[in-house]
Every structure is written in C-alpha cells, then in structure tokens.
BAGU-17769 format. One record per atom (N, C-alpha, C): residue in three letters; atom name; x, y, z. Coordinates in nm, 2 decimals, padded with zeros to 4 digits. Layout:
<rs>
aa|at|u|v|w
ala|CA|X|Y|Z
...
</rs>
This chain:
<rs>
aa|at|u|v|w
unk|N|00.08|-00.12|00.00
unk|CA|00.00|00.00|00.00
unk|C|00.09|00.13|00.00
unk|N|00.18|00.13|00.08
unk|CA|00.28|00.24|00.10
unk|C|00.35|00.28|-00.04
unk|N|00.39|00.11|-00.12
unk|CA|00.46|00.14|-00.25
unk|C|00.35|00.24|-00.36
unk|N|00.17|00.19|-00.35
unk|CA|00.13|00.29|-00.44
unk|C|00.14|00.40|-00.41
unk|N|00.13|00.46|-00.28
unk|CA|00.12|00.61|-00.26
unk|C|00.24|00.68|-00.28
unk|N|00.36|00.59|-00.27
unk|CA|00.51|00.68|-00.29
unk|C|00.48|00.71|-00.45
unk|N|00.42|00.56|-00.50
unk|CA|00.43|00.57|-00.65
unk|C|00.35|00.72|-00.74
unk|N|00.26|00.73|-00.65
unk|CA|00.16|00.83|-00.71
unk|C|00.18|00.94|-00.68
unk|N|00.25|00.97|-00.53
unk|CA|00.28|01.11|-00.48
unk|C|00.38|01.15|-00.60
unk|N|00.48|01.11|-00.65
unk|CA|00.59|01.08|-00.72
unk|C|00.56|01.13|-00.84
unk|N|00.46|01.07|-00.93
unk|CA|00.40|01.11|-01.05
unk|C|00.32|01.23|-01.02
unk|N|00.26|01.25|-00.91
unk|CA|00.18|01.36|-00.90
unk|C|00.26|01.48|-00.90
unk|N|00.39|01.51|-00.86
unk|CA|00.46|01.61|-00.82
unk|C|00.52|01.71|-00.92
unk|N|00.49|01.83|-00.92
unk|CA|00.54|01.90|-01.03
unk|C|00.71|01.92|-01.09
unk|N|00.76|01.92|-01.16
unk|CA|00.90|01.88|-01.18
unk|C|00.97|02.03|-01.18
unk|N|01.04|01.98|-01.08
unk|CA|01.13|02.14|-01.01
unk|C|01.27|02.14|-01.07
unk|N|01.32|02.27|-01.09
unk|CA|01.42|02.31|-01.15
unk|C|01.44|02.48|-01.16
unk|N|01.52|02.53|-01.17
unk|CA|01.54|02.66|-01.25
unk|C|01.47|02.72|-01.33
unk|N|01.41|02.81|-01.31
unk|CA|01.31|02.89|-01.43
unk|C|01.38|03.01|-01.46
unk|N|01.41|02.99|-01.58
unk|CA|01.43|03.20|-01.61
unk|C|01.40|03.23|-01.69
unk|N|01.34|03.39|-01.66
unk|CA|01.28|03.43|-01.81
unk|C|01.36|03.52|-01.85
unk|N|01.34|03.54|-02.00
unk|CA|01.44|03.57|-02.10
unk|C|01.38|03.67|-02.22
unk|N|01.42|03.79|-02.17
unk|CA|01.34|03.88|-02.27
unk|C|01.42|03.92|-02.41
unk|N|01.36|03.92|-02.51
unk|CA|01.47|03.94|-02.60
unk|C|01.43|04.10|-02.61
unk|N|01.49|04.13|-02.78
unk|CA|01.54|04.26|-02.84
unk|C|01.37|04.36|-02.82
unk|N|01.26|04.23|-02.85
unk|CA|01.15|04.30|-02.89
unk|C|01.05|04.32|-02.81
unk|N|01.08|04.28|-02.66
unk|CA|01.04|04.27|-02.58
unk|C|00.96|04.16|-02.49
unk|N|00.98|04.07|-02.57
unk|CA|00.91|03.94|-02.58
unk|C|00.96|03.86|-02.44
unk|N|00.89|03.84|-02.39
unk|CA|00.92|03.73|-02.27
unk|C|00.92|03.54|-02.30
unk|N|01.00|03.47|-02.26
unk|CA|01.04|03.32|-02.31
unk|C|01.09|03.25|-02.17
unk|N|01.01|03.18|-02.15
unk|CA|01.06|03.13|-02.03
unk|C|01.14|02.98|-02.08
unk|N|01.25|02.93|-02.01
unk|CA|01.32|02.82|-02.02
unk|C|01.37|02.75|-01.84
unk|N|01.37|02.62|-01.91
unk|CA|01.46|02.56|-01.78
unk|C|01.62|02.52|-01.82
unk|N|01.64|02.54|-01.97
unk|CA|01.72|02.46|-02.00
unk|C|01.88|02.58|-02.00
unk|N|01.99|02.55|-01.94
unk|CA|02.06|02.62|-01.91
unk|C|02.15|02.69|-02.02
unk|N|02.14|02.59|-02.15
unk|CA|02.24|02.64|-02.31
unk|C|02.12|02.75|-02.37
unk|N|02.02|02.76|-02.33
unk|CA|01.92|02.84|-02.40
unk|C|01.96|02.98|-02.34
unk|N|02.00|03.01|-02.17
unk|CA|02.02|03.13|-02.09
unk|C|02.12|03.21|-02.13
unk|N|02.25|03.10|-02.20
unk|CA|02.40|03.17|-02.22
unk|C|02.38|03.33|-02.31
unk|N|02.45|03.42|-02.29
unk|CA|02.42|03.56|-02.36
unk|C|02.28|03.60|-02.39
unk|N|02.18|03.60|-02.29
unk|CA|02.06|03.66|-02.31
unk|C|02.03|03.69|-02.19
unk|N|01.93|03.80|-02.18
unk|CA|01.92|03.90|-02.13
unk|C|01.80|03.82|-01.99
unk|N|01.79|03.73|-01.93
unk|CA|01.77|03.64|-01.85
unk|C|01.75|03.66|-01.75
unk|N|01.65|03.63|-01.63
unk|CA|01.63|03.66|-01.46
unk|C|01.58|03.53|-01.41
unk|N|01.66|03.54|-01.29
unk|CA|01.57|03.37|-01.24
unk|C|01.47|03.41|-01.16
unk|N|01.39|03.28|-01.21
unk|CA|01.23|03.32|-01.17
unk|C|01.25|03.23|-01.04
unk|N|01.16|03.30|-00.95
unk|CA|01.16|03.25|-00.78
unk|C|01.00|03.16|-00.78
unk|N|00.96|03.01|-00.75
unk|CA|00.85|02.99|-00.69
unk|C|00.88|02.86|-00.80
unk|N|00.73|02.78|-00.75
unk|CA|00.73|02.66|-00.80
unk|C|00.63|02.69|-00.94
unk|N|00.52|02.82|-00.95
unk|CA|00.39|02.84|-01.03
unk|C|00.46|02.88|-01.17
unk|N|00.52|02.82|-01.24
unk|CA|00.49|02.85|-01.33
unk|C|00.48|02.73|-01.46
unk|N|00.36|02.78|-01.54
unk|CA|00.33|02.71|-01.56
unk|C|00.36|02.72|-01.72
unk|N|00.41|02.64|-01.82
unk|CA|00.46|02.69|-01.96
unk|C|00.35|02.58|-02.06
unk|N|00.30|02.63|-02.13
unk|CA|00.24|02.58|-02.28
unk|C|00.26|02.58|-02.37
unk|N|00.30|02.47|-02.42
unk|CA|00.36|02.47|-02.61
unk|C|00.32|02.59|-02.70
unk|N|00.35|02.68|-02.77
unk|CA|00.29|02.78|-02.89
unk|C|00.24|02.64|-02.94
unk|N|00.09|02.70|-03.07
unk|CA|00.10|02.63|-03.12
unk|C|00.12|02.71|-03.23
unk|N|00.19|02.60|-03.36
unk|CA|00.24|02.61|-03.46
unk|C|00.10|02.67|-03.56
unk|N|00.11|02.78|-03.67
unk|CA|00.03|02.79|-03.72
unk|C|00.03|02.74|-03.82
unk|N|-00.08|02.72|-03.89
unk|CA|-00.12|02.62|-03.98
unk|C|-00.09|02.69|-04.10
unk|N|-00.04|02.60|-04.19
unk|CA|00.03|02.63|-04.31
unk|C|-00.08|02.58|-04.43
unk|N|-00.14|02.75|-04.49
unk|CA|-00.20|02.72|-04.63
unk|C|-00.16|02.64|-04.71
unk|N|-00.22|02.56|-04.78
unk|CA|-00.20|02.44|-04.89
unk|C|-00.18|02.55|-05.03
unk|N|-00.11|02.53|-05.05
unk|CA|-00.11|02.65|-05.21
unk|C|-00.17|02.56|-05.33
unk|N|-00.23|02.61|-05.35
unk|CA|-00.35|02.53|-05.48
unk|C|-00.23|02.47|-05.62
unk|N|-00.24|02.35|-05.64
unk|CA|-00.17|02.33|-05.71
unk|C|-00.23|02.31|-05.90
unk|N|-00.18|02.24|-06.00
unk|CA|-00.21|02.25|-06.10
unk|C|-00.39|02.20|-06.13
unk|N|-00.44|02.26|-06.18
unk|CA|-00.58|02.19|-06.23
unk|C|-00.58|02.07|-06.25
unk|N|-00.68|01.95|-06.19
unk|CA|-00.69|01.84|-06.25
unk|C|-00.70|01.86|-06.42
unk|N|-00.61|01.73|-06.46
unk|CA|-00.69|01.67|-06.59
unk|C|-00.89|01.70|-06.60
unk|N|-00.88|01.76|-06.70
unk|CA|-01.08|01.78|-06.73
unk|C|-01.13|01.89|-06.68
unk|N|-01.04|01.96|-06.55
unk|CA|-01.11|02.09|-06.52
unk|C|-01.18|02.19|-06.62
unk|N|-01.26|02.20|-06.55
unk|CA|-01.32|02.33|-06.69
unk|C|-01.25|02.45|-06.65
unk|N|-01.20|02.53|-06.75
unk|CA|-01.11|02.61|-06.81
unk|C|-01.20|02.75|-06.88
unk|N|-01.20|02.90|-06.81
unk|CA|-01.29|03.00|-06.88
unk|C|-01.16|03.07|-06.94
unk|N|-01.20|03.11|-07.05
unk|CA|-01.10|03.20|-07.14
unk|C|-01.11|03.33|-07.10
unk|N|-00.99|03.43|-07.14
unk|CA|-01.02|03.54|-07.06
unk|C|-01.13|03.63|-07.09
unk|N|-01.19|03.62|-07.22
unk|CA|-01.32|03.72|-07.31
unk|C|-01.38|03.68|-07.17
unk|N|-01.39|03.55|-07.18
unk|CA|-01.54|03.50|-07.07
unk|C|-01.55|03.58|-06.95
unk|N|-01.45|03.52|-06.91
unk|CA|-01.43|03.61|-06.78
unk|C|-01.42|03.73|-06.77
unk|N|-01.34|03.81|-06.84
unk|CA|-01.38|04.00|-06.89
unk|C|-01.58|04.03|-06.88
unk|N|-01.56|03.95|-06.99
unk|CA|-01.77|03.98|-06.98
unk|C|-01.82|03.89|-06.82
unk|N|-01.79|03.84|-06.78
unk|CA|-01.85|03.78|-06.61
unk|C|-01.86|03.91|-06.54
unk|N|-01.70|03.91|-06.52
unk|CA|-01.65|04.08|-06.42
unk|C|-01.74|04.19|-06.46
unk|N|-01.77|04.23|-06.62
unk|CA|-01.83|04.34|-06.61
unk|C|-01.94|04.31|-06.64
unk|N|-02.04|04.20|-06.63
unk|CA|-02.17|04.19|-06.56
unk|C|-02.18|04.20|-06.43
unk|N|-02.10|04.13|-06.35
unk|CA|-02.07|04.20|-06.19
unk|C|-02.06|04.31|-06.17
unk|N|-01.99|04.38|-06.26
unk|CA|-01.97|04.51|-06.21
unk|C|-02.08|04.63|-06.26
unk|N|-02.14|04.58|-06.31
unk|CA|-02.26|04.67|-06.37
unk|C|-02.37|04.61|-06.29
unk|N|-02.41|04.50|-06.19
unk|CA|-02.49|04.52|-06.14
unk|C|-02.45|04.50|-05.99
unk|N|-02.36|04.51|-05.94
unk|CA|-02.26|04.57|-05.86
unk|C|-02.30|04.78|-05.85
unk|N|-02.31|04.82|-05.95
unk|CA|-02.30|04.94|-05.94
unk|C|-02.43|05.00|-05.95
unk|N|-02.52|04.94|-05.99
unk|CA|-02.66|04.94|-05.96
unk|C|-02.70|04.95|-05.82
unk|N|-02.68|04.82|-05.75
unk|CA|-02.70|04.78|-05.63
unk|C|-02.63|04.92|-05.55
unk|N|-02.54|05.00|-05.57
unk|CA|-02.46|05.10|-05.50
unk|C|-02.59|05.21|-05.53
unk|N|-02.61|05.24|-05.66
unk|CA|-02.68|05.37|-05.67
unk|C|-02.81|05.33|-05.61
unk|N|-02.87|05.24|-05.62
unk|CA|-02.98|05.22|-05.49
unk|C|-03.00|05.22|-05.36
unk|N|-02.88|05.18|-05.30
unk|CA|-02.82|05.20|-05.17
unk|C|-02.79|05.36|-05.13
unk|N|-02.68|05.42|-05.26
unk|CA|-02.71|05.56|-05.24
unk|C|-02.83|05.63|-05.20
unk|N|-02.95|05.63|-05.30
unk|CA|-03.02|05.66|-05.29
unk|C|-03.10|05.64|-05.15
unk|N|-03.16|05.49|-05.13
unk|CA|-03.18|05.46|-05.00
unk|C|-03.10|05.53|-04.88
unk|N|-02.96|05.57|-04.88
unk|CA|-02.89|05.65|-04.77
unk|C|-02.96|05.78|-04.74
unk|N|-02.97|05.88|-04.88
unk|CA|-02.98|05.96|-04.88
unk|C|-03.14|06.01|-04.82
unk|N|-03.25|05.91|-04.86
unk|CA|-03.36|05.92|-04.87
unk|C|-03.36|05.88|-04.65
unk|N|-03.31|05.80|-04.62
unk|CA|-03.29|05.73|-04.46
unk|C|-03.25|05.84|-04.40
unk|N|-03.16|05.91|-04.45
unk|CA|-03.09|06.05|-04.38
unk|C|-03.19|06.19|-04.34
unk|N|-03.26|06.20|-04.45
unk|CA|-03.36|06.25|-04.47
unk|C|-03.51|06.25|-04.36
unk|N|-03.50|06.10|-04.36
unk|CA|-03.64|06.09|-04.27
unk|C|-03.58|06.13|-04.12
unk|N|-03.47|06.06|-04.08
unk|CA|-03.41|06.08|-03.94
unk|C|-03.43|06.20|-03.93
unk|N|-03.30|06.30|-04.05
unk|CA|-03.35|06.47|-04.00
unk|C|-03.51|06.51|-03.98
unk|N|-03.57|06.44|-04.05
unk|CA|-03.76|06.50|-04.01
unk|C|-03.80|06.45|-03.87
unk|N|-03.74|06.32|-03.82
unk|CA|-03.75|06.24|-03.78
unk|C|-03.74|06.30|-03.63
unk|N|-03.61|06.37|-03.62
unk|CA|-03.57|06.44|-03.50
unk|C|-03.59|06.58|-03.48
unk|N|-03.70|06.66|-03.61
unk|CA|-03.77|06.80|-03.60
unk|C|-03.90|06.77|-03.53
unk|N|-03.98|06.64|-03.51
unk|CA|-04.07|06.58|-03.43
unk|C|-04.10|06.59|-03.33
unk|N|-04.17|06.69|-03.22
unk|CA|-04.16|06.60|-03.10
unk|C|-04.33|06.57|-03.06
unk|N|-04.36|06.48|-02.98
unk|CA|-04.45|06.42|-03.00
unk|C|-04.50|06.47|-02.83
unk|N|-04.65|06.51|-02.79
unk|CA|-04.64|06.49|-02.68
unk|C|-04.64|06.41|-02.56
unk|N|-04.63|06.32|-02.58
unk|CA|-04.62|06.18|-02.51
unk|C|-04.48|06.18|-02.48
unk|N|-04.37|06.24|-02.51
unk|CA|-04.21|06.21|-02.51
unk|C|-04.15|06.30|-02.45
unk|N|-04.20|06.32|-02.32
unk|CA|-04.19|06.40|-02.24
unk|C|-04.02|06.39|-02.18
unk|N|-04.03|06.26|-02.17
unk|CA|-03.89|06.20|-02.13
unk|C|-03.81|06.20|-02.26
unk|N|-03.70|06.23|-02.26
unk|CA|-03.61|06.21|-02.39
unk|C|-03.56|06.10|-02.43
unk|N|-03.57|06.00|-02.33
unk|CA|-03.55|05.82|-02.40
unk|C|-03.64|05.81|-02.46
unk|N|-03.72|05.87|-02.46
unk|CA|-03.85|05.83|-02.55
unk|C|-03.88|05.88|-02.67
unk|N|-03.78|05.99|-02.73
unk|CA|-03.75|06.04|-02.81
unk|C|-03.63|05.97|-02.88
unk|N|-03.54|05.95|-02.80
unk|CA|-03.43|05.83|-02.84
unk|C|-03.43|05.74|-02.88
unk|N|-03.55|05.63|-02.79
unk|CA|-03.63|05.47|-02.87
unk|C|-03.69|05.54|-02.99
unk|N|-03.79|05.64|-02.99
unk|CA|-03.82|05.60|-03.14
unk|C|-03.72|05.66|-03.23
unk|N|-03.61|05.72|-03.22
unk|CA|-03.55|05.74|-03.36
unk|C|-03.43|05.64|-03.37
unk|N|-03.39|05.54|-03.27
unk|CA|-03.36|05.47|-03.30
unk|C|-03.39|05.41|-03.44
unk|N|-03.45|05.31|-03.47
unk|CA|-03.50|05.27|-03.59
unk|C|-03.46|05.34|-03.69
unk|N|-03.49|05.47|-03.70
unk|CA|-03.43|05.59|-03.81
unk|C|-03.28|05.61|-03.87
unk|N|-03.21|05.58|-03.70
unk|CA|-03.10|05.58|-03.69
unk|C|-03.01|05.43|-03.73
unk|N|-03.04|05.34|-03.72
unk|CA|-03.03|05.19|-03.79
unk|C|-03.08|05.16|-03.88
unk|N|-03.15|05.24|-03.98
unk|CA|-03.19|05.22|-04.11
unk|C|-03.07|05.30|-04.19
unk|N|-03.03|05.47|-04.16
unk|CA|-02.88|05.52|-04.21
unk|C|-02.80|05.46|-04.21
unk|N|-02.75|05.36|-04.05
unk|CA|-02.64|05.31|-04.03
unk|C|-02.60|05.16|-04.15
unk|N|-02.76|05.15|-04.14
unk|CA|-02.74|05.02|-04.25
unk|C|-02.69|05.04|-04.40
unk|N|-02.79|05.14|-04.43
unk|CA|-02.73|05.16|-04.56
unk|C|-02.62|05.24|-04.58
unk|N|-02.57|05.35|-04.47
unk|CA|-02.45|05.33|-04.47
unk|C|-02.30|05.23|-04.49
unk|N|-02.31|05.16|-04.40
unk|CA|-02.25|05.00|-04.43
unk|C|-02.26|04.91|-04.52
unk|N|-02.39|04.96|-04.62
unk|CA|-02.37|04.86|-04.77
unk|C|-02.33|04.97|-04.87
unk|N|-02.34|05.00|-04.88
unk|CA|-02.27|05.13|-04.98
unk|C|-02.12|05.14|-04.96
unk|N|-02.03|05.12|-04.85
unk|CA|-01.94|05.07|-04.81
unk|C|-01.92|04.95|-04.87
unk|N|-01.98|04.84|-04.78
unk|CA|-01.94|04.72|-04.89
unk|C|-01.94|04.71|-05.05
unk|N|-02.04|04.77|-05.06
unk|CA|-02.05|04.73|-05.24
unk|C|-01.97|04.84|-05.29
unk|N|-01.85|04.93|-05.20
unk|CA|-01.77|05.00|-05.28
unk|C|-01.67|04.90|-05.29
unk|N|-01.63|04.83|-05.18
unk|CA|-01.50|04.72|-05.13
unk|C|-01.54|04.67|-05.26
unk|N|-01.64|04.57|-05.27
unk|CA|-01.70|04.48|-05.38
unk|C|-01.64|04.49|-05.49
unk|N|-01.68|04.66|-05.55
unk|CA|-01.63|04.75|-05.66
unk|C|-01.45|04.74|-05.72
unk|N|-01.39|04.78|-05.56
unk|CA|-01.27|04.79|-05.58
unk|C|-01.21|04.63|-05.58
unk|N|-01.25|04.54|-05.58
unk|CA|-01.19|04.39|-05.58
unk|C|-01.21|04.36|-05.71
unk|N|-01.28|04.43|-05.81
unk|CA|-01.33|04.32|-05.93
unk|C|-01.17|04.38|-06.00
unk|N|-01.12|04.28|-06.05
unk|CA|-01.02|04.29|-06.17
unk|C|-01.03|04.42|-06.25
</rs>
C-alpha cells in the first residue's frame, strides 16, 4: 500500500528546477529551464514553484492550390472579362440604390428628430423611437461601403 502512494505522490509532483525568463530585443518574454538556452541573453531567475509553460501552437500552413486536375473546366479570358463586367454593372446598380436609400434614410431621421410628440416628455423616448431611423442610415450606410469594397476587388 505504502509502494502505491510513494508511486503516485511521485508522478503527481510537479517537476522542479530553475526557471528563467528571457526577454529578448523585442520585448518578448520566453521562459526556459534549460541552461544552453540562458547563455548571452538577457535572463532573470524566476523564484517559486507556479509557473506554468504551454507549447505555442504552430500555425497552420496554407495548402497552395496546385495545377488543375486533368478535365477541369477552363474560362478563357473574353469569358471572364464579360463575367466581371456583368458583376460590375450590377454591382454598381446595387450601390446607386443603396445611395439613394442612404440619402432618402438621412432625410427621414432629420424629419424624424424635428418631431416632438407629446407623449415624449422623457427624452428616451424620443431616443427609442428614432432609433430605428438611426439603424436604417447606419445600414445603408454600411452597404454602400461594402459594395464599394465589392467594386474595388473586381479585376
């Protein structure tokens, strides 16, 4: 009985040694136990049993797309020129509607907040309702944005 519990205390015990941390040029902190790692670096020994070290993990390495299978379908560049500038002609549609909707959203808020209602005695209550006014701008704000991004990606 005595042999399992030496056995287990033993495995259970955290493994003690020298800790130092090691700051380099960029300010980076690296902790080591291992003494050839300390030589000419800028190093302090750490006092206490807590510390605790976890592997980095390694980042994952993109697969770079390699040749087309045999049989891939294959667009020629006409094709593709006319794709893009069907995208981009109804890409720029979609913008001048969105404009428009900004403009026309901007519009009602300003009417929106010349209102006052007598029930909104309290000013959150003037706040709740123009909320909505105000996240209908912000929206179409934000797509007019994207469908510029959109714009500036096409070839």
């Amino acid at each position: 009985m005595s042999l399992i519990a030496a056995l287990a205390s033993m495995f259970s015990l955290p493994a003690l040694g020298d800790t130092y941390k090691c700051v380099d040029a960029n300010g980076r902190a690296t902790y080591t136990n291992i003494n050839e790692e300390i030589r000419g670096k800028n190093c302090t020994f750490v006092k206490g049993d807590n510390v605790s070290v976890v592997p980095a993990i390694k980042p994952v390495q993109s697969a770079k797309p390699g040749p087309s299978p045999p049989g891939f379908p294959k667009v020629d560049p006409a094709t593709q020129k006319n794709r893009d500038d069907g995208r981009r002609r109804i890409l720029e549609g979609e913008l001048s509607s969105e404009e428009k909707a900004l403009i026309e959203a901007k519009a009602e808020l300003t009417r929106q907040q010349s209102i006052r209602n007598g029930d909104e005695r309290n000013y959150q209550r003037v706040l709740d309702r123009l909320q909505k006014y105000k996240d209908d701008v912000e929206r179409h704000d934000k797509n007019v944005a994207a469908l510029k991004r959109e714009l500036e990606n096409i070839k």
